[in-house]
C-alpha positions in Angstrom: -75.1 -58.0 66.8 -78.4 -58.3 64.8 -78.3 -57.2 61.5 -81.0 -56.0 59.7 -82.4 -58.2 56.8 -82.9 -57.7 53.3 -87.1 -58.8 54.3 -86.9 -55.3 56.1 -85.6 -53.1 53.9 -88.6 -54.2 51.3 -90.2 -53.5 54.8 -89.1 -50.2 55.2 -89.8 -49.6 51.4 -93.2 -50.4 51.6 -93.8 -48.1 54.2 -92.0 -45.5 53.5 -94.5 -45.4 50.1 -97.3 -45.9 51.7 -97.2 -43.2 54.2 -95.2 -40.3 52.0 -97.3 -39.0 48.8 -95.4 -39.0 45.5 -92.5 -41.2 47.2 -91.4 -43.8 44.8 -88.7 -47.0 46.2 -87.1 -49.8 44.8 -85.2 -52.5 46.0 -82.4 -54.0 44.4 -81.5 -57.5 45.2 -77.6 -58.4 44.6 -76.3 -61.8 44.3 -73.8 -61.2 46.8 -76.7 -60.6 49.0 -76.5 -57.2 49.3 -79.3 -54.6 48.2 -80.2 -51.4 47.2 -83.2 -49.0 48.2 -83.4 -46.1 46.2 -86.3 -43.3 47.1 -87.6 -40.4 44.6 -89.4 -38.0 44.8 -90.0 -34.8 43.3 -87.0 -35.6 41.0 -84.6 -35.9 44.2 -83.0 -39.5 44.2 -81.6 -41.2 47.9 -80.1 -44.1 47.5 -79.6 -46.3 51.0 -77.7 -49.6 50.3 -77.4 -53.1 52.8 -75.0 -55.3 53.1 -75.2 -58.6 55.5 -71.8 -57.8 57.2 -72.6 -53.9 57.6 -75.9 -53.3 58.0 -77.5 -50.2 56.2 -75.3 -46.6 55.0 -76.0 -44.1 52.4 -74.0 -43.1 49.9 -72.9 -39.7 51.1 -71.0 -39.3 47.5 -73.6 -39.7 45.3 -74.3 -36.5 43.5 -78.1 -36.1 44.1 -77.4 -36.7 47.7 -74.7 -33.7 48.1 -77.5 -31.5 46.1 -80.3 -32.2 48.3 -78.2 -31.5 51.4 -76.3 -28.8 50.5 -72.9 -30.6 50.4 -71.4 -29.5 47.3 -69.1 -27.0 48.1 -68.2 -28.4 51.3 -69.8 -31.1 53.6 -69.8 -28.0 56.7 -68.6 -24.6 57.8 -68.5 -20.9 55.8 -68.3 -22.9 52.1 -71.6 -25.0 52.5 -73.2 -21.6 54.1 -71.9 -20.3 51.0 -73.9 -22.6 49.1 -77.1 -22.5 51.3 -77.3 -18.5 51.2 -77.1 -19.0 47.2 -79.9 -21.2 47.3 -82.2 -19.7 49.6 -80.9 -16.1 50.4 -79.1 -14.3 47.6 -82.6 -14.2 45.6 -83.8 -11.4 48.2 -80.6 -10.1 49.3 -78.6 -9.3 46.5 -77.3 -6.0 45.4 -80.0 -5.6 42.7 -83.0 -6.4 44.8 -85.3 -4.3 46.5 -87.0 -3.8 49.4 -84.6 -6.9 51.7 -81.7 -5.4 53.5 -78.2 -6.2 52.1 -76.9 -8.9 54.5 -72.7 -7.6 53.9 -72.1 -6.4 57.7 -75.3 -7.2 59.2 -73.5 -8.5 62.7 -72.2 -4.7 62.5 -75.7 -3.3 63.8 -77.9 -3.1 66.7 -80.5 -5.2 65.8 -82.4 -6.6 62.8 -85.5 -5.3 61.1 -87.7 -7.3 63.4 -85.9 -5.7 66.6 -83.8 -9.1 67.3 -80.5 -9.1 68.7 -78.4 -9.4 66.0 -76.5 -11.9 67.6 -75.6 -15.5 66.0 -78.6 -16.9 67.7 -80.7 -13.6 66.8 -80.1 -14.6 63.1 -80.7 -18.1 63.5 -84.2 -16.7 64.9 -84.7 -14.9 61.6 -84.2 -16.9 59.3 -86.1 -19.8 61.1 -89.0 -17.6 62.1 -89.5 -15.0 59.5 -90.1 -11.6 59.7 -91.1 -8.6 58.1 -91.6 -9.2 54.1 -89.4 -12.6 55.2 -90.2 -16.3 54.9 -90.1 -18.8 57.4 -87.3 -21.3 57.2 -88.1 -23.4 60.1 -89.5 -26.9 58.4 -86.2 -25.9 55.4 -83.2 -25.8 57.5 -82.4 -27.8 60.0 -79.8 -26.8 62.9 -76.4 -27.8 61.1 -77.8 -25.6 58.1 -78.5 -22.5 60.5 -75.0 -22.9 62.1 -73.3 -23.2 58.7 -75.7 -20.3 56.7 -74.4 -17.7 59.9 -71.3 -18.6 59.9 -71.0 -17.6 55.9 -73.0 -14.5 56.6 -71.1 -13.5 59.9 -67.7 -14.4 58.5 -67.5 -14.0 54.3 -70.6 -12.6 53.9 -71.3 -11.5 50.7 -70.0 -11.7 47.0 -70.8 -9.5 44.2 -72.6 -10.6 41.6 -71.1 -9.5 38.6 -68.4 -12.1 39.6 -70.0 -15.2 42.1 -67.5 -17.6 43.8 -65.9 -20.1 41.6 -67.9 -23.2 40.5 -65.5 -25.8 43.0 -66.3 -28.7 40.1 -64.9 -26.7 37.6 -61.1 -27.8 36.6 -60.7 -25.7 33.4 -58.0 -23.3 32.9 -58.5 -20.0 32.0 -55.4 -19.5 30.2 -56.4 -22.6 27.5 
């Protein structure tokens, strides 16, 4: 098997700079021959490492990584749509705004605002395409995100405010 070289991840860093505005890399060299490539931009960090034996990976635990993804609560499923809906739902639909629908039984009606099916893939739809008085989330979320963010809003669907889900990080006791 033909691994890739250290020569191509400067490579890779170089281009990657070249053709992405703002994108800043670095490679780390290792004695042990291993190295490091670590992209910013816009204050988001990815780090992809290389080793001779292994080839290239990404380090999936590194904090910046699980932000940038979505992955803090959960890597998928209801929690990470949990997470996703916080991020880029609850602004609009939350109990004290006006004018977007409350999202709390939504797979209970007909249809949506925009007339579609309020099916899984109806919402997916939405939330991809827009609609009335709604942004577009098609170039934001991917497909995983979409699958995860309906299955939080079909199944768990919605929290109150006045007191959000738990902070998973958190490992205080209330008692102390």
């Amino acid at each position: 098997m033909n691994m890739p070289s250290i020569d191509e991840m400067k490579r890779l860093s170089e281009r990657l700079a070249q053709e992405h505005a703002g994108v800043e890399t670095r490679v780390t060299e290792f004695p042990s021959g291993c190295a490091m490539l670590d992209l910013r931009r816009d204050g988001r960090a990815f780090v992809m490492a290389f080793a001779p034996t292994m080839g290239f990976g990404v380090d999936e635990l590194q904090r910046a990584d699980q932000i940038y993804q979505f992955k803090k609560a959960a890597v998928s499923g209801a929690e990470r749509g949990r997470e996703i809906f916080y991020y880029k739902c609850w602004f609009c639909h939350n109990e004290f705004a006006e004018g977007a629908p409350p999202l709390k039984g939504v797979f209970q009606r007909k249809q949506l605002l925009s007339g579609r099916p309020t099916t899984p893939d109806g919402v997916k739809d939405e939330i991809r395409n827009g609609g009335p008085g709604m942004a577009a989330y098609k170039y934001v979320l991917n497909d995983a995100d979409l699958n995860d963010l309906v299955s939080y809003i079909h199944d768990q669907c919605c929290w109150n405010s006045n007191s959000p889900p738990p902070n998973p990080r958190y490992r205080g006791n209330a008692a102390d």
